[in-house]
C-alpha positions as a printed Julia matrix, in Angstrom:
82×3 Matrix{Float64}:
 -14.6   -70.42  29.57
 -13.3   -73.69  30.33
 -14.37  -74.7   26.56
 -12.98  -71.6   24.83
  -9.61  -72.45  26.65
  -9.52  -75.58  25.44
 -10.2   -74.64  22.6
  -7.42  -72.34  22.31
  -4.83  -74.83  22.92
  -5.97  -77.15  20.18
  -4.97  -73.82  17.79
  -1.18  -73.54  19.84
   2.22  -75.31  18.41
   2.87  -78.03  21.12
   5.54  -76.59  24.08
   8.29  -77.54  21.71
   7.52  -75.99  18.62
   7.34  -72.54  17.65
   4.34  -70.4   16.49
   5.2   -68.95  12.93
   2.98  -67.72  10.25
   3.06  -68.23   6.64
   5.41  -65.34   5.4
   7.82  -66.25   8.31
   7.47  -70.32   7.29
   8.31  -69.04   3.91
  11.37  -67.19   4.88
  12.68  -69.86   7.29
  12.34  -72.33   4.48
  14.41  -70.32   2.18
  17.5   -69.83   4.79
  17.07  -73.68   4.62
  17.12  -74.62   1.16
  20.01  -71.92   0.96
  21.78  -73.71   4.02
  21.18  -77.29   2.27
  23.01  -75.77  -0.92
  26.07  -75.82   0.71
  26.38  -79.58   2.24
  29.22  -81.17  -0.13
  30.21  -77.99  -2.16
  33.82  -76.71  -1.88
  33.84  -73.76  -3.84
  34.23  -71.14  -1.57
  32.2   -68.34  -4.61
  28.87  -71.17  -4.51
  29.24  -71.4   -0.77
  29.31  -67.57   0.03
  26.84  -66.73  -2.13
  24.18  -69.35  -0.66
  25.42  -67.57   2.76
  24.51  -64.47   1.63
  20.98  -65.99   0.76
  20.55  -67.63   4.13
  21.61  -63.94   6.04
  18.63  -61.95   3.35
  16.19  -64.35   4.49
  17.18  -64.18   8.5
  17.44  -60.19   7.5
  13.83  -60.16   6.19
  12.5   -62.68   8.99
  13.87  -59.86  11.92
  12.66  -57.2    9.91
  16.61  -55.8    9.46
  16.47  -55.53   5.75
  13.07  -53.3    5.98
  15.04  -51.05   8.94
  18.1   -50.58   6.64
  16.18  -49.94   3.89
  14.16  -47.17   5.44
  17.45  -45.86   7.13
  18.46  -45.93   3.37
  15.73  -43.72   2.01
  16.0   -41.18   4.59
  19.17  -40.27   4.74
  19.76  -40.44   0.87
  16.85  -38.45   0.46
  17.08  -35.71   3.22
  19.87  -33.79   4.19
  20.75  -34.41   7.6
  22.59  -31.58   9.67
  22.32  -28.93   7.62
């Protein structure tokens, strides 16, 4: 037991780092490179659009985008109430 636990915490991030897997590393890198866009730009279109690339990659990462999307689908398909 005692070798399977260590093990184990040879596989763990260190206490202050976080455990993410490839599709989430992905993502997160994305919202960065769309964050770093920004640094030094002033016009406000090239600035809100790499915004709106950071919030589809946090959307994604959460698993909003997939909700709204499904929310999307069901109530455009079915009608509701009648």
């Amino acid at each position: 037991m005692a070798e399977i636990a260590k093990r184990g915490k040879m596989l763990l991030p260190p206490e202050d780092s976080y455990a993410v897997n490839s599709r989430q590393r992905k993502l997160l890198a994305t919202a960065s490179q769309a964050l770093a866009q920004v640094d030094g730009v002033s016009d406000w279109l090239i600035i809100a659009e790499q915004l709106r690339l950071t919030r589809l990659a946090l959307d994604a990462l959460t698993g909003r985008t997939h909700t709204e999307d499904l929310l999307d689908v069901v109530f455009g398909t079915f009608c509701v109430g009648k």
